[in-house]
N, C-alpha and C positions, 0 to 999 in steps of 0.2 A: 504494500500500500504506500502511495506517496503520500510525502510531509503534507504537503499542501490538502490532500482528502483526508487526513486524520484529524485534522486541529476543525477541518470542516463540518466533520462527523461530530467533533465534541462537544461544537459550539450547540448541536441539539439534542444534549445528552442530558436526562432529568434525571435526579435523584429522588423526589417524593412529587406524589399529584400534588398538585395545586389545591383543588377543590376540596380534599381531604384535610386542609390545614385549617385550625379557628383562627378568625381575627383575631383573637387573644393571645393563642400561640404565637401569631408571626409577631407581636407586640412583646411579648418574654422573650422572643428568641430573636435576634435578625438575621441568622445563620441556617434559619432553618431549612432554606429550600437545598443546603448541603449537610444539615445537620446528619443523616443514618449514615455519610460518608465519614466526616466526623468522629462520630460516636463508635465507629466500626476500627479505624484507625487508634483513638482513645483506649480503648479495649485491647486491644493487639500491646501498645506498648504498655500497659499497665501487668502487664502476666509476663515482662519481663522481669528478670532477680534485680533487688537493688542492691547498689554499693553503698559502703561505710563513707568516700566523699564523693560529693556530686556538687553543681554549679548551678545556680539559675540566672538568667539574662534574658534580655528582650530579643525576639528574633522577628523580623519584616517577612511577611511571607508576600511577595512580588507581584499587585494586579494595580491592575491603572484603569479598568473597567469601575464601572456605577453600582456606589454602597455606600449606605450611610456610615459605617465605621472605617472606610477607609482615613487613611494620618498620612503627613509626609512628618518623618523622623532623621531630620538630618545626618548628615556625617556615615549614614548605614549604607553597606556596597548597593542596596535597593532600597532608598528613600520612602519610596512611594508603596501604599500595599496595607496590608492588615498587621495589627503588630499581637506577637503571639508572644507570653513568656512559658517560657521553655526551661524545665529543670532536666538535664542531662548527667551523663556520666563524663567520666577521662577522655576517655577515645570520643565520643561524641553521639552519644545512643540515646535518643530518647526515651524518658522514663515519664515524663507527664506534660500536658501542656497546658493554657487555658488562652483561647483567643480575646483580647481585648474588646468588649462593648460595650465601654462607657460604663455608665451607672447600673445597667442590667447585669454587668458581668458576674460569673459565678466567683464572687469572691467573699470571704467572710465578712461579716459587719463589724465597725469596728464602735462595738456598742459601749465601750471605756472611754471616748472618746479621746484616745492618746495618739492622735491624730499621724497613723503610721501614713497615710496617704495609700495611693494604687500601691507602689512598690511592695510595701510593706505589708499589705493586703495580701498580693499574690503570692511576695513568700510562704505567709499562712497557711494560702489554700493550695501551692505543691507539695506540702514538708506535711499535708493530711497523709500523701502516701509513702512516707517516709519513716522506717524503725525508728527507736528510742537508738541513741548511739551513734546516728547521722552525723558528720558534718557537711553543712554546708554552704557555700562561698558564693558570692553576689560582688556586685559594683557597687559605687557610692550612691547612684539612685535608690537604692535597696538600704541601705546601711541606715540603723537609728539604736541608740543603746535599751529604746523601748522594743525593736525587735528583736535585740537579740537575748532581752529576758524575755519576750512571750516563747519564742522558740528555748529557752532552758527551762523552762515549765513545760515541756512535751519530751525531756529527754534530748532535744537535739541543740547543737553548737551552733552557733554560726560566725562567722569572717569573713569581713569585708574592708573594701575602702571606702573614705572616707572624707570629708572636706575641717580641716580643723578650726574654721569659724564656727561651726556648729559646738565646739565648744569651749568658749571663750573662758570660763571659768577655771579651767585644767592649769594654765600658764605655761605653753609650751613655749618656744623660741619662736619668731618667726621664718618666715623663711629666708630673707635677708640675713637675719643672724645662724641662720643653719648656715647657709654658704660661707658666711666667715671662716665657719668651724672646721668646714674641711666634708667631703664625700665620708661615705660611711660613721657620721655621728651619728649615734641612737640617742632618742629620750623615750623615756615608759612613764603612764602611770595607769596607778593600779584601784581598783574602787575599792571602798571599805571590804566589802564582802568576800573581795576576793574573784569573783565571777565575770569581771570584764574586763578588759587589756586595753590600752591606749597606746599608737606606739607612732612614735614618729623617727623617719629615717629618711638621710639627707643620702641620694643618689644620685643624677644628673639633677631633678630637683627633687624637694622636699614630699616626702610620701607617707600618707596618714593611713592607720589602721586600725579600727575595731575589733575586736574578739574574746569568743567566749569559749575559745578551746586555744590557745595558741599564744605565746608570750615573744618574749625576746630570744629565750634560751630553749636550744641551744645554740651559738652563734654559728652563721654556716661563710665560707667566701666564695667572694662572684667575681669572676674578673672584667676591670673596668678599664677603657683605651683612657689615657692622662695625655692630652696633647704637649701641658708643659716639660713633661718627663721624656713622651715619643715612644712608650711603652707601654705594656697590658700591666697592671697592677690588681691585686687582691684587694678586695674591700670586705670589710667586714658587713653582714647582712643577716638580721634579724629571722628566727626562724618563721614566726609569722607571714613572711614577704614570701618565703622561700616552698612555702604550703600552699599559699596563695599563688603564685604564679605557676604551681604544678598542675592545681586541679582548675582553676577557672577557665581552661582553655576549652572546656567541651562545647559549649553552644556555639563558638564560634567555628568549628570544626563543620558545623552545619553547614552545605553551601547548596546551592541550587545551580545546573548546569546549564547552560545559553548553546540553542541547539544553530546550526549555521548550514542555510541550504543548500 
């Protein structure tokens, strides 16, 4: 079959009658004229085994066609599209997803009012299918030290990065005085309880971290090109960092492939 009669054929390919759906439904749902595709897909990677760490991130899934939830998310290799968050493994295997739809989205309510936002919402509602004993690693859209005690009240960890305006109280350096100091300075701190890690570390620049499984120790080195030197030097590097940049690579592993006639 040629390219050209396939994409032809799909363009009238239905997944649920019409006539079968309530105005109500299509009002809960806006997905639904693909929803049993979906859901069928959902199911499949849910009866895969999960791992001890996994990642969640936003993923663009790529349409430029007429929908009310479609978003342009800059800066993404596909701007334009439906934005899915997506909790993955290492290699990059889907273990859960939930498509973004606004205020309808299956996310939990955030009836405390600790105002975690979407991010922090969707963490909630992927770490539903996740064991006690989890860790799992997000971006700084994601990161709040309110979510990372509602995820230690379910048994699971979480680390992430971080913006260190958000907490101005701490007294870290900033990051003009990190530079002073030299590539590889650490600063920590530590909360009364014990349960959550602040960690900041001066790399090409200044890089902030939250966590509830992961401290400074034990120190790991990374090697760093020093123009003043003309050589690769050892930097000393927080193990935090060094967790974090092993396992958050899975959502981006995701790629979708651009077919050429």
């Amino acid at each position: 079959m040629g390219r050209n009669r396939f994409f032809k054929i799909r363009n009238y390919l239905h997944a649920v009658n019409n006539l079968e759906v309530s105005d109500e439904e299509q009002k809960r749902d806006k997905l639904w004229k693909v929803r049993p595709i979906i859901t069928s897909f959902h199911n499949a990677v849910l009866r895969l085994p999960r791992e001890e760490n996994v990642s969640i991130d936003k993923q663009m899934i790529p349409f430029s066609g007429k929908v009310a939830i479609r978003q342009y998310v800059p800066r993404k290799p596909n701007p334009t599209g439906l934005k899915n968050y997506v909790l993955a493994s290492k290699n990059g295997t889907i273990l859960d997803f939930e498509i973004y739809q606004g205020k309808i989205t299956n996310f939990p309510e955030d009836v405390e009012k600790k105002n975690l936002g979407a991010g922090g919402r969707a963490v909630l509602r992927l770490s539903e299918t996740c064991s006690p004993g989890t860790n799992i690693y997000f971006d700084r859209s994601f990161t709040s030290v309110t979510l990372l005690d509602k995820l230690r009240e379910k048994g699971i960890s979480g680390t992430g990065t971080t913006m260190s305006n958000r907490f101005p109280k701490v007294g870290f350096p900033t990051d003009y005085e990190l530079k002073k100091l030299g590539r590889g300075i650490i600063k920590t701190k530590v909360r009364d309880n014990k349960k959550v890690a602040l960690v900041r570390w001066m790399d090409n620049k200044a890089i902030t971290m939250a966590s509830s499984a992961h401290s400074i120790n034990p120190i790991h080195q990374c090697r760093r090109y020093s123009r003043p030197d003309l050589q690769y030097l050892n930097v000393p590097q927080p193990d935090v960092v060094r967790r974090y940049n092993e396992f958050m690579e899975g959502v981006d592993l995701l790629c979708y492939h651009k077919t050429k006639k």
